[in-house]
N, C-alpha and C positions, 0 to 999 in steps of 0.2 A: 504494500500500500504506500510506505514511504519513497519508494521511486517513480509511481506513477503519480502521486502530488509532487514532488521537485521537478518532476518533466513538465507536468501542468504548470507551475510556479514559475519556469524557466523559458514558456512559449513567448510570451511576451517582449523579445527583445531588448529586454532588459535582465542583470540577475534576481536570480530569486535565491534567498536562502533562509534557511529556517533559524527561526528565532531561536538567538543569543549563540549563534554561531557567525554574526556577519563578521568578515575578516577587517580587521585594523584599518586597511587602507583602503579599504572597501569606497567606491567612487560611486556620488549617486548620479542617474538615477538607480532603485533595485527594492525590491519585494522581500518583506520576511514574512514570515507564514509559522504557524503552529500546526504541525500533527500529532491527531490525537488518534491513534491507532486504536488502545483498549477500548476507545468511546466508541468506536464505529460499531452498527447494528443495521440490522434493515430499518429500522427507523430513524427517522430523521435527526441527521445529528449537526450541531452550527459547527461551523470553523471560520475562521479569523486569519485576515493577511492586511499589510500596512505596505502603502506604498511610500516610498521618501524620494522627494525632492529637491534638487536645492535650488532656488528660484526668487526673485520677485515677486511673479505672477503664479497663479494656480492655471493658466493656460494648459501645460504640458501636463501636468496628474490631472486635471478633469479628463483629457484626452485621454489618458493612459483607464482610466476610470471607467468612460464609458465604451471602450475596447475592448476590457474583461465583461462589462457589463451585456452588449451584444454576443461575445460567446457563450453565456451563459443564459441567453433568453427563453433556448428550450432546454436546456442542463447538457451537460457535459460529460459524455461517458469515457470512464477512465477504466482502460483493462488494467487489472490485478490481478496475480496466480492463484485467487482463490476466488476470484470472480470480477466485478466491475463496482466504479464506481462514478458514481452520478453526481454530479456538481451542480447547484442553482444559486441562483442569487438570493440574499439572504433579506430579509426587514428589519429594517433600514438597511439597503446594499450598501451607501459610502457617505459615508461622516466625514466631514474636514476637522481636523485635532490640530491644535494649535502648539508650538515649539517654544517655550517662554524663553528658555535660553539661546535662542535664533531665530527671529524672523525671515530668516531666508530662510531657514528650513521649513518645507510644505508636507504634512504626512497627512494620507487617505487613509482612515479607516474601512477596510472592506469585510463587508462579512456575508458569507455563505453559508450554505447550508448542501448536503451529501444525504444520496441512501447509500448504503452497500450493497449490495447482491451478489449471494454465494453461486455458485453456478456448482 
């Protein structure tokens, strides 16, 4: 499961890396993400990714925003070795969170939601 969220995480032309793993000199823009593997079930489970910016404007993460958001409009099937799993946009899909220690830092709150399905 954790390689077909980092490939998903990583489509975006930008990196993706899971949270509190981003590397030192990690250059934005890039995606961190939580998976939560023991959580997943056939029912619906949320997951959490933040996009970071570094910018003036919110132009480019709106953009980047609603580019996850259109793939995900009918969900996003992800194969996994014990079956698949389904991506959708979550309620509320993206939040704008503010960087008190940088205003030019722009971070997107995005949040999804997954089924699993064993096959």
């Amino acid at each position: 499961m954790t390689k077909a969220l980092h490939k998903f995480y990583n489509s975006f032309g930008i990196p993706g890396y899971e949270e509190n793993s981003v590397p030192v000199d990690a250059k934005m823009p890039y995606i961190t993400y939580n998976v939560v593997t023991n959580g997943l079930s056939e029912n619906n489970t949320p997951l959490l990714c933040n996009l970071y910016y570094k910018s003036d404007s919110w132009v480019a993460i709106n953009q980047k925003a609603e580019e996850i958001s259109s793939r995900l409009r009918f969900g996003e099937k992800l194969a996994t070795e014990q079956g698949f799993i389904i991506l959708y946009r979550g309620d509320p899909f993206a939040l704008n969170v503010a960087e008190n220690d940088d205003t030019s830092i722009k971070r997107k709150q995005i949040n999804l939601s997954c089924d699993f399905i064993t096959i």
